[in-house]
N, CA, C and O of each residue as an XYZ file, in Angstrom:
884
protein
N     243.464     91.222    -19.972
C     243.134     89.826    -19.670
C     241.853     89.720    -18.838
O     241.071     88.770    -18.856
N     241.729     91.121    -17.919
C     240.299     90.321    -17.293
C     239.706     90.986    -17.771
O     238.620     90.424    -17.629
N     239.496     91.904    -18.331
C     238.295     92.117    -19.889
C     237.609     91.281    -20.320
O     236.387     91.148    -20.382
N     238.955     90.330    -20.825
C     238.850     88.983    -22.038
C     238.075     87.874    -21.488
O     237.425     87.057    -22.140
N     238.225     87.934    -20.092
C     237.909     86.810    -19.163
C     236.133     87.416    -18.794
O     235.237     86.573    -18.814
N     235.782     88.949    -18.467
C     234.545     89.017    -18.343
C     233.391     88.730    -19.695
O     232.210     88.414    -19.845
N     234.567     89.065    -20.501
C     233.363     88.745    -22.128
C     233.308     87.481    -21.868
O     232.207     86.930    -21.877
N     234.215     86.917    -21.645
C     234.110     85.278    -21.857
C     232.682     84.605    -20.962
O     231.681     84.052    -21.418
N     233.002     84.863    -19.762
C     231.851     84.828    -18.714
C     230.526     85.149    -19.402
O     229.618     84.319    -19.435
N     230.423     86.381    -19.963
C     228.786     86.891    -20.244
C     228.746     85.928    -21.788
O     227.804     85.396    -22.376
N     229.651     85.974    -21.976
C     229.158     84.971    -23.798
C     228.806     83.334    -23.511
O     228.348     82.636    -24.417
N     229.114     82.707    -21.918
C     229.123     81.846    -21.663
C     227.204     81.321    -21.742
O     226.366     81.982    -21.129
N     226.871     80.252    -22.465
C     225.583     79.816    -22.911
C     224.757     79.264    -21.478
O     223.539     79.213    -21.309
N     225.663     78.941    -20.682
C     224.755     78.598    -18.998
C     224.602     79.717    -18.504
O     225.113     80.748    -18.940
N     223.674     79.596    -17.265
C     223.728     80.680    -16.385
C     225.187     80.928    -15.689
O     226.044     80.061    -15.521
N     225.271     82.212    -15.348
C     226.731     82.585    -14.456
C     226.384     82.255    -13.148
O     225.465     82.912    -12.661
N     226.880     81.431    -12.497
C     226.943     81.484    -10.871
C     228.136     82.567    -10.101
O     229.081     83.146    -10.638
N     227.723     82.587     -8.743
C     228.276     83.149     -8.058
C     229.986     83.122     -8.335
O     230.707     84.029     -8.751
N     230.333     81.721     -7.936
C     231.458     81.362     -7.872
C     231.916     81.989     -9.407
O     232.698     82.909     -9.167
N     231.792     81.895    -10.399
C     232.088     82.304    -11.222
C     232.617     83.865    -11.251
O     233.787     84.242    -11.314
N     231.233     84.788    -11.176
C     232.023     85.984    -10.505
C     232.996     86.269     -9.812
O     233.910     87.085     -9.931
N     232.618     85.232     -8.780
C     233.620     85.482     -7.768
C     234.953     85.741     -8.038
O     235.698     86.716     -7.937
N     235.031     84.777     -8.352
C     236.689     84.396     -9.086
C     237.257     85.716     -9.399
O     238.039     86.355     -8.694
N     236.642     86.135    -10.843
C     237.109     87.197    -11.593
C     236.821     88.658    -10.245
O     237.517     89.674    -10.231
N     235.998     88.465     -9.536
C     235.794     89.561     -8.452
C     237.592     89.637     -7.602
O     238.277     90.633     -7.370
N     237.863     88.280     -7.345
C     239.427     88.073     -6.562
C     240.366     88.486     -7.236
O     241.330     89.108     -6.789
N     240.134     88.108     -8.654
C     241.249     88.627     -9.459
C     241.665     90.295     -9.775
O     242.699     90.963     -9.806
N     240.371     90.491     -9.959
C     240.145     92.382     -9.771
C     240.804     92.488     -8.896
O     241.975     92.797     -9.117
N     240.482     92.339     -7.895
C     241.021     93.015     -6.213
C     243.046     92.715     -6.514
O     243.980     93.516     -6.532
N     243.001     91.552     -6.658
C     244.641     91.052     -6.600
C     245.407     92.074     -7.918
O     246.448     92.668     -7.639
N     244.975     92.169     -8.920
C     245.987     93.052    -10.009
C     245.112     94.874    -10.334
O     245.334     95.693    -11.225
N     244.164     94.908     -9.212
C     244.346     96.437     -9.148
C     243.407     96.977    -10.230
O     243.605     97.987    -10.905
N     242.325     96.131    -10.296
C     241.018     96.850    -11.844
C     240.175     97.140    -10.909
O     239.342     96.235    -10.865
N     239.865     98.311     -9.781
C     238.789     98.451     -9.025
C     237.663     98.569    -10.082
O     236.601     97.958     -9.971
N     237.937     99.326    -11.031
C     236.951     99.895    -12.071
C     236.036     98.415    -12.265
O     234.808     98.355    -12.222
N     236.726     97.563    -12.430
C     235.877     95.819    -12.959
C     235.086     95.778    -11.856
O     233.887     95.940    -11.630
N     236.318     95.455    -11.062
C     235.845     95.204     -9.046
C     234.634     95.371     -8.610
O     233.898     94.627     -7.962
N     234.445     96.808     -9.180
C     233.608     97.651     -8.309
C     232.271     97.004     -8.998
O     231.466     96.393     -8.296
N     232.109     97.137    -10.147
C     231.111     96.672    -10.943
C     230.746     95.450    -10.515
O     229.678     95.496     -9.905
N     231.291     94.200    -10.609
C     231.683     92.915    -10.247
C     230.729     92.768     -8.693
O     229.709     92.122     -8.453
N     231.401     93.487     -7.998
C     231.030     93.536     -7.013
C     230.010     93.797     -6.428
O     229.637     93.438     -5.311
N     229.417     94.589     -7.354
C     227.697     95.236     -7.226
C     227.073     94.031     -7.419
O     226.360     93.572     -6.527
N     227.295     93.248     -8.821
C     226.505     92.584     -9.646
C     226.304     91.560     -8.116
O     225.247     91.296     -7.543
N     227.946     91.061     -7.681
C     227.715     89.709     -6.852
C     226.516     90.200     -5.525
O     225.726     89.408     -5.011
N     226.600     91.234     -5.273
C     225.909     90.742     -4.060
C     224.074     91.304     -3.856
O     223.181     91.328     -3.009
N     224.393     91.750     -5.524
C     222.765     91.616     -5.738
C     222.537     90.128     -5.496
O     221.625     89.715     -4.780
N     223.478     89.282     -6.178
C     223.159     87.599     -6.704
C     222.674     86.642     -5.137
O     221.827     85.839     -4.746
N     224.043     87.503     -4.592
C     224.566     86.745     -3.098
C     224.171     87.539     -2.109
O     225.069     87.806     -1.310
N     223.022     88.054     -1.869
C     223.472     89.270     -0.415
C     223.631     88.703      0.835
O     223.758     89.436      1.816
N     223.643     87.461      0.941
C     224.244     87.199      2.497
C     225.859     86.237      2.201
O     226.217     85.143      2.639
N     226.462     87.104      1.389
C     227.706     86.324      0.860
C     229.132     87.288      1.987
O     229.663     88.322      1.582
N     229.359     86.860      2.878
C     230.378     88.218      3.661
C     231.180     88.382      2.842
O     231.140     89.545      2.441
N     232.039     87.700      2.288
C     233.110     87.504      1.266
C     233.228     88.175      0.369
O     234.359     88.468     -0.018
N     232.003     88.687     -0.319
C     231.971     89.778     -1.486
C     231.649     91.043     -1.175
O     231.970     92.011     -1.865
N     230.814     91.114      0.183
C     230.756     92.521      0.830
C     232.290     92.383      1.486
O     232.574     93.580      1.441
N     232.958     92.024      1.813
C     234.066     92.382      2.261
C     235.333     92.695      1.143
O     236.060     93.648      1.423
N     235.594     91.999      0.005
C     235.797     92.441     -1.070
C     235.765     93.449     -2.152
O     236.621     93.931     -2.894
N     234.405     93.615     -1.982
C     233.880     95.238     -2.341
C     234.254     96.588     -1.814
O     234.386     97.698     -2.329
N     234.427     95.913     -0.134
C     234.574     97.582      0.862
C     236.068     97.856      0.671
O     236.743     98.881      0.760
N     236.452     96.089      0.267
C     238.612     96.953      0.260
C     238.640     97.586     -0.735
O     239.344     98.595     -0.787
N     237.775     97.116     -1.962
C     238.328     98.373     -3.548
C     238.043     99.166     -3.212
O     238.714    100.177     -3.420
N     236.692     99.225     -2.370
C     236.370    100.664     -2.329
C     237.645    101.634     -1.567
O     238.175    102.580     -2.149
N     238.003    101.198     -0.178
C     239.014    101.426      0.418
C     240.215    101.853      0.375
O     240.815    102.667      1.076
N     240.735    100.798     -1.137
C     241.806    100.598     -1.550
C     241.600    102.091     -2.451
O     242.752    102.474     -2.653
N     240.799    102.923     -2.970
C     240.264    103.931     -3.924
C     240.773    105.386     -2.969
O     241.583    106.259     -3.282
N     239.754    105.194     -1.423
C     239.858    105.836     -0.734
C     238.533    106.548     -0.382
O     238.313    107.519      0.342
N     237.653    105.696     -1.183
C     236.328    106.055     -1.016
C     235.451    105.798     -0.027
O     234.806    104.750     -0.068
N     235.342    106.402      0.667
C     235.394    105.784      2.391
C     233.502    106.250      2.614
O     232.768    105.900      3.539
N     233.227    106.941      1.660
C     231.695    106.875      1.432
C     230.636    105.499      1.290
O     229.576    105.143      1.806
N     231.496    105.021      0.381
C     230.995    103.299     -0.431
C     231.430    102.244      0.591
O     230.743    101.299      0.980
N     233.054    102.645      1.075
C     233.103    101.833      2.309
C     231.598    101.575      3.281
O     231.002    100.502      3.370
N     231.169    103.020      4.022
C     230.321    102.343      5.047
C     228.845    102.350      4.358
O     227.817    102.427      5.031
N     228.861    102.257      2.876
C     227.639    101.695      2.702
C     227.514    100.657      2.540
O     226.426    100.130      2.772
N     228.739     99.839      2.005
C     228.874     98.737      2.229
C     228.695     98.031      3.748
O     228.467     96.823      3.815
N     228.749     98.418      4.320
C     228.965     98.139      5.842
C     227.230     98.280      6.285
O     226.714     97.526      7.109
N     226.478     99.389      5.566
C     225.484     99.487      6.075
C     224.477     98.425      5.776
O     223.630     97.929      6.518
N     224.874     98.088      4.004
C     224.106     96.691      3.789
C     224.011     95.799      4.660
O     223.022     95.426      5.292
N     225.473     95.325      4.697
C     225.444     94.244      5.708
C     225.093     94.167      7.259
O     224.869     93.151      7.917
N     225.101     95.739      7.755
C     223.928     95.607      8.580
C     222.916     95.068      8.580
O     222.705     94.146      9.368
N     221.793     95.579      7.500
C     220.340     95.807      6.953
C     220.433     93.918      7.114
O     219.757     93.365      7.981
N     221.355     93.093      6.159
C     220.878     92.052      5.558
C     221.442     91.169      6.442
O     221.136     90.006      6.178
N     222.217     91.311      7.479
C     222.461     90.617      8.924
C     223.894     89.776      8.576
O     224.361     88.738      9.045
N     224.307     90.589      7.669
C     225.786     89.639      7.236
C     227.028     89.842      7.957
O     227.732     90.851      7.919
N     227.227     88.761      8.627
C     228.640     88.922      9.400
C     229.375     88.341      8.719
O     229.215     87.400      7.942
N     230.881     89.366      9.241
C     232.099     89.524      8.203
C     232.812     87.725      9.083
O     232.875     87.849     10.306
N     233.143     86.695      8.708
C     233.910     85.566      9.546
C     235.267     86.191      9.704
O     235.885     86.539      8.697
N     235.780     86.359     10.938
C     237.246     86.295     11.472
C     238.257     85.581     10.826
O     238.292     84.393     10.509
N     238.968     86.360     10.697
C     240.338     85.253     10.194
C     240.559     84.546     11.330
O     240.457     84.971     12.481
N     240.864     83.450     10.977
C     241.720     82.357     12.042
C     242.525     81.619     11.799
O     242.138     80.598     11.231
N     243.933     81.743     12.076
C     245.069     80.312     11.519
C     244.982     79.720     12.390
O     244.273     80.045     13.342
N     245.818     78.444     12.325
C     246.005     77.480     13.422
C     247.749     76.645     13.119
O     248.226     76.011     12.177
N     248.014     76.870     13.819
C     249.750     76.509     14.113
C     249.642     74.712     15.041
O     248.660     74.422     15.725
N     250.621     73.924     14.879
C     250.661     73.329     15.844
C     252.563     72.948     16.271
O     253.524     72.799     15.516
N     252.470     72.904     17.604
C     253.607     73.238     17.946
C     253.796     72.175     19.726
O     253.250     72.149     20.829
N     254.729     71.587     19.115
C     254.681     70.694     20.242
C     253.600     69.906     20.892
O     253.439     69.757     22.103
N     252.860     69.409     19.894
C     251.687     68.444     19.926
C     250.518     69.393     20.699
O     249.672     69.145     21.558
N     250.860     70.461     20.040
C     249.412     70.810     20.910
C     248.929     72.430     19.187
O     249.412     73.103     18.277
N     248.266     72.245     19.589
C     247.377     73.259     17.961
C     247.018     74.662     19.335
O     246.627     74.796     20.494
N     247.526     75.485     18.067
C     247.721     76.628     18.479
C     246.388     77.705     17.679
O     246.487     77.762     16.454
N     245.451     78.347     18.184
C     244.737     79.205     17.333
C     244.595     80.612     17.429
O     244.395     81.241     18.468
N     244.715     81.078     16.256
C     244.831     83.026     16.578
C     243.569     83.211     15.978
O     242.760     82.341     15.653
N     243.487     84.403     15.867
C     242.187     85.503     15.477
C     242.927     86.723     14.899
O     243.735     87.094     15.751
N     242.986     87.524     13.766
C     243.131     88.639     13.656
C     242.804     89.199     14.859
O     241.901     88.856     15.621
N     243.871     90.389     15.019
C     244.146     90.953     16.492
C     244.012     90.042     17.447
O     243.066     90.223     18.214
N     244.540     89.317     17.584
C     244.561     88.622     18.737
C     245.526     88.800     20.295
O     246.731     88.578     20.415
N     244.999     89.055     20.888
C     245.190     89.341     22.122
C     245.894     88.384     23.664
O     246.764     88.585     24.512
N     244.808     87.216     23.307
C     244.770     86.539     24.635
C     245.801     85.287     24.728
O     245.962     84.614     25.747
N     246.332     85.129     23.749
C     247.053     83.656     23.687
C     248.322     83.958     24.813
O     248.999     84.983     24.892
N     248.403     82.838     25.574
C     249.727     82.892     26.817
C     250.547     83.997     26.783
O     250.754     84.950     27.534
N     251.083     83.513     25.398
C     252.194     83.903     24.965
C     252.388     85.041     24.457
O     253.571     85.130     24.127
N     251.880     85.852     24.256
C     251.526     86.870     23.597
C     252.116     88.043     23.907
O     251.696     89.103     23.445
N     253.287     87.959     24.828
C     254.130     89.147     24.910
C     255.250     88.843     23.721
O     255.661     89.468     22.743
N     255.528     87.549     24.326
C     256.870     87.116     23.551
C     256.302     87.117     21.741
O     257.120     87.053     20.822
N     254.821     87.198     21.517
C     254.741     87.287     19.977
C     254.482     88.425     19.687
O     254.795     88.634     18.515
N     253.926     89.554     20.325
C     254.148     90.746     20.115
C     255.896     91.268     19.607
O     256.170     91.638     18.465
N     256.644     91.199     20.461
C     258.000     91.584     20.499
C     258.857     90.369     19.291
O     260.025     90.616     18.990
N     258.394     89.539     18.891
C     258.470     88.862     17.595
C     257.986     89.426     16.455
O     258.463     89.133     15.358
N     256.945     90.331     16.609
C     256.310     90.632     15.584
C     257.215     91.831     15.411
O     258.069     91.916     14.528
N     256.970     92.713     16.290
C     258.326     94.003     16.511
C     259.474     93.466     15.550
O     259.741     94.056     14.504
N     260.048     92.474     15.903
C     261.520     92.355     15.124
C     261.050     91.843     13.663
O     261.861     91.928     12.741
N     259.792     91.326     13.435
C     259.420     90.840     12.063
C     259.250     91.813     11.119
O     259.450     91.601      9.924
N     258.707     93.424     11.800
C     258.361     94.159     11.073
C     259.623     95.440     10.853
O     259.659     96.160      9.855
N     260.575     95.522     11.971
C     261.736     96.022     11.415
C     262.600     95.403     10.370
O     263.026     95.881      9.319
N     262.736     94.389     10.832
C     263.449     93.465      9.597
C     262.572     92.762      8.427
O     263.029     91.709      7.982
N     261.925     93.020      8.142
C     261.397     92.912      6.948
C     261.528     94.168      5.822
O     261.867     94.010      4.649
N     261.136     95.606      6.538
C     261.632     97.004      6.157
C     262.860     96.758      5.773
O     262.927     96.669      4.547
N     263.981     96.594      6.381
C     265.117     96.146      6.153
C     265.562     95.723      4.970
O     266.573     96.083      4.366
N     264.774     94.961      4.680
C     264.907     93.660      3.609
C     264.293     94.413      2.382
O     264.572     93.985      1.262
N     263.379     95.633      2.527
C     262.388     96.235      1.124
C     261.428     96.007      1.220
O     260.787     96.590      0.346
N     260.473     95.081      2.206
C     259.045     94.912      2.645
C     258.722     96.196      2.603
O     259.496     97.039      3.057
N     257.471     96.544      2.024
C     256.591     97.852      2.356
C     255.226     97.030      2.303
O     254.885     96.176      1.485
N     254.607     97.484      3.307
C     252.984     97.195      4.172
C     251.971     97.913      2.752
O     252.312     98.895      2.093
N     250.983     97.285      2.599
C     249.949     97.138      1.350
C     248.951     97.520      2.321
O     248.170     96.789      2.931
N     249.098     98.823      2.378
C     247.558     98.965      3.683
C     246.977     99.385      2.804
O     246.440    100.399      3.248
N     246.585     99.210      1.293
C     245.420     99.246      0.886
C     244.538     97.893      1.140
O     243.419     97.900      0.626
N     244.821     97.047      1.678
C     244.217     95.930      2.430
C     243.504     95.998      3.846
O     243.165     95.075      4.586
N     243.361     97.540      4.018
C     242.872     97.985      5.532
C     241.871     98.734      4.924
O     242.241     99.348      3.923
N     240.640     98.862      5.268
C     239.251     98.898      5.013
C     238.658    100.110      5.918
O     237.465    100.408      5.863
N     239.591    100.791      6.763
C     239.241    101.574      8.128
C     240.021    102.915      7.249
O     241.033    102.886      6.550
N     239.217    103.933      7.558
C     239.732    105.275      7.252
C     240.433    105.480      8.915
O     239.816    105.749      9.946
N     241.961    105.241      8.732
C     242.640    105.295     10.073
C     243.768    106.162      9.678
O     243.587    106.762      8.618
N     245.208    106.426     10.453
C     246.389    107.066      9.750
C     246.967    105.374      9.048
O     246.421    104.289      9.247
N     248.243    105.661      8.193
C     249.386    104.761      7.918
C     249.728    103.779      8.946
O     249.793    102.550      8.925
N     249.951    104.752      9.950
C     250.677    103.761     11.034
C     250.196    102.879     11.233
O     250.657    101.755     11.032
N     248.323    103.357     12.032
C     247.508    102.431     12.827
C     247.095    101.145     11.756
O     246.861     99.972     12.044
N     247.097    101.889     10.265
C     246.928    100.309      9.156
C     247.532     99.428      9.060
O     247.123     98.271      8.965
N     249.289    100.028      9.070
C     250.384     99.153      9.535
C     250.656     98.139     10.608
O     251.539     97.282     10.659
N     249.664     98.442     11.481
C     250.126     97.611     12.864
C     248.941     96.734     12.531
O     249.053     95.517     12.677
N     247.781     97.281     12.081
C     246.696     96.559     11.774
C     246.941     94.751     11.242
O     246.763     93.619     11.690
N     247.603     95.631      9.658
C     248.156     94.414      8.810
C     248.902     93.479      9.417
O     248.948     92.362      8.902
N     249.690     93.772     10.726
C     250.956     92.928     11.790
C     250.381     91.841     12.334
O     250.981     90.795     12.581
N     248.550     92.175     12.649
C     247.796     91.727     13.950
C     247.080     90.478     12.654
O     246.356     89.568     13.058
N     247.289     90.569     11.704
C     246.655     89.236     10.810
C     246.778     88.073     11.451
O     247.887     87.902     11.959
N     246.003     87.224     11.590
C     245.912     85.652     12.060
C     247.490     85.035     11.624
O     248.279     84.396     12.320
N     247.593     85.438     10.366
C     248.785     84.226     10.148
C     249.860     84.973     10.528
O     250.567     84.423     11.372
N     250.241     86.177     10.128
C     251.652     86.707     10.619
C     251.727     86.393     12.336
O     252.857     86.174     12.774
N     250.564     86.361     13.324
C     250.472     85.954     14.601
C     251.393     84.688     14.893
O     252.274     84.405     15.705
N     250.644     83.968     13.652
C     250.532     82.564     13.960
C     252.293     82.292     13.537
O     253.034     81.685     14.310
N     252.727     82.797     12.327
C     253.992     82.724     11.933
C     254.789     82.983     13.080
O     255.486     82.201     13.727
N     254.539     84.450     13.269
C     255.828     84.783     14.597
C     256.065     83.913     15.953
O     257.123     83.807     16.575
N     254.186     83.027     16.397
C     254.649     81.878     17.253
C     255.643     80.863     16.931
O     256.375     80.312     17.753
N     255.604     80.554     15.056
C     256.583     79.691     14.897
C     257.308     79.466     14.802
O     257.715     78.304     14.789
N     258.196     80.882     14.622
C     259.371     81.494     14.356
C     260.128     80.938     15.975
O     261.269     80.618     16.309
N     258.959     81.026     16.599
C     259.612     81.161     17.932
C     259.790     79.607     18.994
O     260.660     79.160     19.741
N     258.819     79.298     18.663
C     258.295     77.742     19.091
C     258.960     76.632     18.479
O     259.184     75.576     19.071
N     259.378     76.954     16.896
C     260.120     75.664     16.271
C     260.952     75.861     15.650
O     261.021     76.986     15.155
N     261.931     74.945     15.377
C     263.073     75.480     15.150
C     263.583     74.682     13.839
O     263.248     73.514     13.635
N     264.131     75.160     13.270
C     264.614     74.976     11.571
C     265.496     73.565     11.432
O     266.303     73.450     12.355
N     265.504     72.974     10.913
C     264.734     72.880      9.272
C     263.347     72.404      9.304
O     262.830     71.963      8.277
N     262.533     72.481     10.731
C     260.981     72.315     10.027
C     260.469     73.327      9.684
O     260.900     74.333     10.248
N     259.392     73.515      8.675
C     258.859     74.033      8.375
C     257.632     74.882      9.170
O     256.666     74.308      9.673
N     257.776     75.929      9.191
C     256.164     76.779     10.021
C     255.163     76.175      9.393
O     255.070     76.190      8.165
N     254.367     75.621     10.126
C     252.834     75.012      8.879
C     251.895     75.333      9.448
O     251.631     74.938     10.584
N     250.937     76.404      8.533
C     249.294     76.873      9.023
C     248.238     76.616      8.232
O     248.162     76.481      7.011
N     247.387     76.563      9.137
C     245.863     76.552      8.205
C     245.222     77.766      8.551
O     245.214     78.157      9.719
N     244.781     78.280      7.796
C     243.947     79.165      7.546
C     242.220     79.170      7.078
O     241.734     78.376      6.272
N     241.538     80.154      7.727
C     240.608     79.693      7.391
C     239.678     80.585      6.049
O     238.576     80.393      5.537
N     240.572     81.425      5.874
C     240.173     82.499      4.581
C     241.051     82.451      3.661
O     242.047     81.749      3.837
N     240.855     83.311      2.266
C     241.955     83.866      1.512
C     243.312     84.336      2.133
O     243.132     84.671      3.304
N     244.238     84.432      1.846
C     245.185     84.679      2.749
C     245.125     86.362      1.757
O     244.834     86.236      0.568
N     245.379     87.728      2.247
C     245.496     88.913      1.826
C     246.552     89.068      1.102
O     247.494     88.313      1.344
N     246.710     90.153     -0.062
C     248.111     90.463     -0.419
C     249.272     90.854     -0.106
O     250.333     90.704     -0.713
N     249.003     91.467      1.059
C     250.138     92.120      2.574
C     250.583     90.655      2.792
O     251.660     90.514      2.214
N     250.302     89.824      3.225
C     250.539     88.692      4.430
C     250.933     87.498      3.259
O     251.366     86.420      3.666
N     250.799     87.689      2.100
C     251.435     87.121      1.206
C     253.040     87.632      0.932
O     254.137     87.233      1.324
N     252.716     88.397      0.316
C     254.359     89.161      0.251
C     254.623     88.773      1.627
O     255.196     87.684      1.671
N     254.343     89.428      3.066
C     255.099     89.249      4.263
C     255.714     87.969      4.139
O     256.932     87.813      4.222
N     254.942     87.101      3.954
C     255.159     85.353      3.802
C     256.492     85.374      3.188
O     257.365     84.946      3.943
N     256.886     85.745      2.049
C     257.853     85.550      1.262
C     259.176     85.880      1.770
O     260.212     85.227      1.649
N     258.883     87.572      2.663
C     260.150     88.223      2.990
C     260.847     87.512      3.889
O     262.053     87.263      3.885
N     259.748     87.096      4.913
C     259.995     86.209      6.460
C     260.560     85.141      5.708
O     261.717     84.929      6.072
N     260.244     84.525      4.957
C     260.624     82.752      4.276
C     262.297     83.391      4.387
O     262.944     82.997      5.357
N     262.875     84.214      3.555
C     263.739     84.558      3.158
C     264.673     85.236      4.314
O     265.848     84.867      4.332
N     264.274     86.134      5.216
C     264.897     86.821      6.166
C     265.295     86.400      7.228
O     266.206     86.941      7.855
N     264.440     84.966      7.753
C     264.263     84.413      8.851
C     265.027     82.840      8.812
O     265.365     82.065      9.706
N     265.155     82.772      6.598
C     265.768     81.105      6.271
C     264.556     80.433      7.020
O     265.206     79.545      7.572
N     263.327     80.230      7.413
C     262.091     79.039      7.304
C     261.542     79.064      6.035
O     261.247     79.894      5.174
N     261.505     77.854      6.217
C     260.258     77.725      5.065
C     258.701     77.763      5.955
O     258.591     77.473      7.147
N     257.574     78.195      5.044
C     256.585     78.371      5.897
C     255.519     77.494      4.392
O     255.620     77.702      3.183
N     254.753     76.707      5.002
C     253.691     75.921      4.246
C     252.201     76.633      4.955
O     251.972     76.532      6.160
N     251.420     77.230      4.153
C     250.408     77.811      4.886
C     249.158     77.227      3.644
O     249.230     77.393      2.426
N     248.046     76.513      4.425
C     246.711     76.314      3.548
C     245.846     77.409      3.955
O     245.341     77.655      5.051
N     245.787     77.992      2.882
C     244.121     78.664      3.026
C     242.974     78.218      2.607
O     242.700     77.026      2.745
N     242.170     79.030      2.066
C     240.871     78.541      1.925
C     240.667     78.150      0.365
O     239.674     77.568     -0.074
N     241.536     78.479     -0.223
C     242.196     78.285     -1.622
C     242.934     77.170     -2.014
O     242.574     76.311     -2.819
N     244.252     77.245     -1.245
C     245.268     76.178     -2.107
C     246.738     76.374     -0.909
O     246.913     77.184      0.002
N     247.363     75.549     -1.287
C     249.033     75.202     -0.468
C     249.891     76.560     -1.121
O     249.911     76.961     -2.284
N     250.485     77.016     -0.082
C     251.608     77.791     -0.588
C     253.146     77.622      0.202
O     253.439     77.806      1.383
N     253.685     77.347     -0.547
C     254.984     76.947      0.226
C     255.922     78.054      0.064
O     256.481     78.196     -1.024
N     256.148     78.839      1.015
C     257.195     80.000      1.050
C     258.582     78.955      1.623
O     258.793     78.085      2.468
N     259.393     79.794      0.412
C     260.466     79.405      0.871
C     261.885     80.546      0.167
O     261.745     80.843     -1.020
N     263.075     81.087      0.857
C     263.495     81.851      0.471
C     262.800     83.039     -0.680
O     262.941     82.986     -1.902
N     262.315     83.704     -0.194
C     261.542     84.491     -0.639
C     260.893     84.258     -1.965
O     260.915     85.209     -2.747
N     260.476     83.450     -2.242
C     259.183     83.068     -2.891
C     258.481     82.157     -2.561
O     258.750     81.348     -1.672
N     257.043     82.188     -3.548
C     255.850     80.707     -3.552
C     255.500     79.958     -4.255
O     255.269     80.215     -5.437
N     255.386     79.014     -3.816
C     255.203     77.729     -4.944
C     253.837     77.953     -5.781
O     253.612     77.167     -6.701
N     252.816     79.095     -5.477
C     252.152     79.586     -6.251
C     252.493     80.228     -7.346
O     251.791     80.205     -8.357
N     253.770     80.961     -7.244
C     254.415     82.040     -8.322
C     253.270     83.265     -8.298
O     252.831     83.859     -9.283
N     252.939     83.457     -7.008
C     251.869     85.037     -7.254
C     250.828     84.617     -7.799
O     250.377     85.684     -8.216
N     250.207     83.954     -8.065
C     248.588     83.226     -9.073
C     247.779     82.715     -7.736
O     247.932     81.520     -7.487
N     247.181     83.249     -7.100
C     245.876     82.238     -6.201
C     244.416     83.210     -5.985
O     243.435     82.733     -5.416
């Protein structure tokens, strides 16, 4: 299918824009064609080189491969061409007041009590058959340190405040300010299901409504 979908693209009689690539660049990454990806990925950021989004895209196939060579050349471009990677950031609101994380986030008040939330999120999710997608970690690190990595995501942060802050039958509701990853998707689902919340999270994409372990996406974003 994304074969069918790149012929389609190059047979297309307009010029190809970015976004266009793009797309099929997300889709690579999400069902596992680094081989397209990788290609894809070259092409975009000849097109785009101050695009972070596709240098950051590029370094996970590469990553996801284990090719940790292409990783920091990727990294070196975006030195050279001054491209900064944007932070994830969700935003929770919780008792009339908006709550904001950062991947790894550190400083928020509360942040013992969401650490030790996150602790019980990530035993009991194992529990449940969750296994961590640290091919979504971009760092030649061990398992573990990718694992805790994937924990420290903006939204699982932001989730475990809500887990904790509000209480059922409302819904956890975040905004996001990126793609949401394939780790923190699945996580989304297990938590919907393990925890009984439903969680409504916007990304930079589209609405996904977790609820007993699935999304109102059905896996497609």
């Amino acid at each position: 299918m994304l074969k069918e979908a790149e012929e389609l693209i190059e047979s297309m009689p307009m010029t190809r824009d970015v976004a266009t690539w793009g797309a099929l660049l997300g889709a690579c990454k999400k069902h596992g064609d680094h081989d397209m990806g990788e290609r894809i990925g070259r092409k975009l950021i000849e097109l785009d080189p101050d695009h972070d989004g596709f240098h950051v895209l590029l370094s996970n196939i590469y990553a996801s491969k284990g090719n940790w060579d292409d990783v920091h050349e990727i990294r070196e471009i975006m030195v050279q061409h001054e491209v900064v990677k944007m932070p994830g950031c969700s935003m929770i609101e919780a008792n009339g007041r908006v709550h904001e994380f950062l991947a790894g986030d550190s400083k928020h008040p509360q942040i013992e009590e969401i650490e030790k939330k996150l602790d019980e999120m990530a035993k009991k999710l194992k529990m449940e058959g969750y296994a961590p997608d640290t091919n979504e970690v971009s760092f030649d690190i061990d398992e573990e340190e990718k694992e805790t990595t994937l924990f420290r995501h903006s939204e699982k942060l932001a989730i475990a405040f809500g887990l904790i802050y509000t209480s059922p039958p409302t819904p956890i509701r975040i905004i996001k300010n990126l793609r949401k990853c394939n780790d923190c998707h699945m996580a989304a689902k297990f938590i919907s299901k393990a925890f009984s919340r439903d969680i409504v999270l916007r990304d930079r994409h589209l609405f996904h409504h977790f609820k007993q372990g699935s999304c109102s996406c059905k896996d497609y974003w």
